[in-house]
Every structure is written in C-alpha cells, then in structure tokens.
C-alpha positions in Angstrom: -77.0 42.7 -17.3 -78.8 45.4 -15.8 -82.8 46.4 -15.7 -84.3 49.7 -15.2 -87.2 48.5 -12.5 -89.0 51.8 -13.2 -89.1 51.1 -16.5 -90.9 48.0 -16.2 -93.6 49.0 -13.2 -94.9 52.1 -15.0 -96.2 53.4 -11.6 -97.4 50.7 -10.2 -96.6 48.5 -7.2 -95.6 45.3 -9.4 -97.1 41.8 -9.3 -95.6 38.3 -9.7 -97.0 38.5 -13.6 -94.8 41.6 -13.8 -92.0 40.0 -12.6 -92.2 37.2 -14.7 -92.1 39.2 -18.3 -89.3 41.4 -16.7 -87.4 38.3 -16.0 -88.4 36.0 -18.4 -85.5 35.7 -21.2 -82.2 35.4 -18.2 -80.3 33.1 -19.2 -78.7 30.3 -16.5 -76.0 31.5 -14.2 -76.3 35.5 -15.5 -76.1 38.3 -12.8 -79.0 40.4 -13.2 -78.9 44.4 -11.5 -82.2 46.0 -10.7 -81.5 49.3 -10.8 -84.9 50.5 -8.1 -84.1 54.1 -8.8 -87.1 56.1 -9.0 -89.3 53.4 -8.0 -90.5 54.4 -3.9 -92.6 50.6 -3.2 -93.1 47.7 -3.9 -96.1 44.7 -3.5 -94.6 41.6 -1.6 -96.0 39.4 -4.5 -93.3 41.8 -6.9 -90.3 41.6 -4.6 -91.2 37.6 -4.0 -90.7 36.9 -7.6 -88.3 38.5 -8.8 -85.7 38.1 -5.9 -86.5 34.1 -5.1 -88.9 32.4 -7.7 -87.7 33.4 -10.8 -84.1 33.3 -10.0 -84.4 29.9 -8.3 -86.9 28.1 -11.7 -83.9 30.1 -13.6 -80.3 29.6 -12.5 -79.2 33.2 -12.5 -78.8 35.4 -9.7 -80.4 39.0 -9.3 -78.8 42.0 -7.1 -81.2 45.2 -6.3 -79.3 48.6 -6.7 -80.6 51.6 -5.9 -83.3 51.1 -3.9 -85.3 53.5 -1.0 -85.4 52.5 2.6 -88.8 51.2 1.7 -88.1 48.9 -0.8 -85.4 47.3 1.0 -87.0 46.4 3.1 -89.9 44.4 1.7 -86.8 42.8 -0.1 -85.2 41.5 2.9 -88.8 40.2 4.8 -89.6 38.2 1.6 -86.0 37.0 1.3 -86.2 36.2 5.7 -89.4 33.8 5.0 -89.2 30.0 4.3 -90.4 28.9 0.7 -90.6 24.9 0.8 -92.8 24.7 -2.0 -89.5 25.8 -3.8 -87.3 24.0 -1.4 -86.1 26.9 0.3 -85.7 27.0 4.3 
C-alpha cells in the first residue's frame, strides 16, 4: 500500500492526530510507503507517530520514500530515541 504524505498534510507540518487518520484503517502485518514527495518538513510529533506509535499499536510496518534531506532526518532522531512507554529501547 502506498500514501501520498502531501496529500494528507495540506501544507502543514503534521501532528500526531494527523498521523492517526492517515494511518488509521492498516491492517496487521501490511507494508505501508509514504511517498514524502513534495512535502519539505515535518513536526517531530508527525514523524513520531506515524513511524513508531501507530505502526507498533498496529502490526504493520511503514517505509518513507521520497523524502528531502530535512525530513529524513527528523525521521531518523525520532526513530534514535527510547520509547518505554511503548516498550521500545
């Protein structure tokens, strides 16, 4: 399955409510693409839930494509940080 990011963020930064709705009806054990084209930043709380919380409540697994220099790299400082409240270390 793949999701236009862009489409969802309608020029803003995103926010863990975003990320919920966009991610809300994966089902278990489904590879999801982001395709980030187009989309230039985005909030920590965004990246957070949409990379670990909602595919760790949901079973599936998410890979970004197409993403700036920007937004990788808020994806890989949320994804270096512990999360114990979700059992992540």
């Amino acid at each position: 399955m793949k999701l236009n990011v862009a489409e969802f963020l309608n020029w803003s930064v995103g926010s863990r409510v975003t990320g919920e709705k966009m991610l809300k009806d994966i089902e278990k054990d489904t590879e999801v693409k982001l395709d980030f084209t187009n989309v230039r930043l985005i909030s920590q709380n965004f990246a957070d839930e949409i990379f670990r919380v909602q595919p760790l409540k949901g079973g599936f697994t998410v890979i970004g494509v197409g993403m700036c220099k920007d937004v990788g790299i808020m994806i890989e400082h949320i994804m270096s940080n512990d999360m114990p409240e979700l059992g992540v270390r």
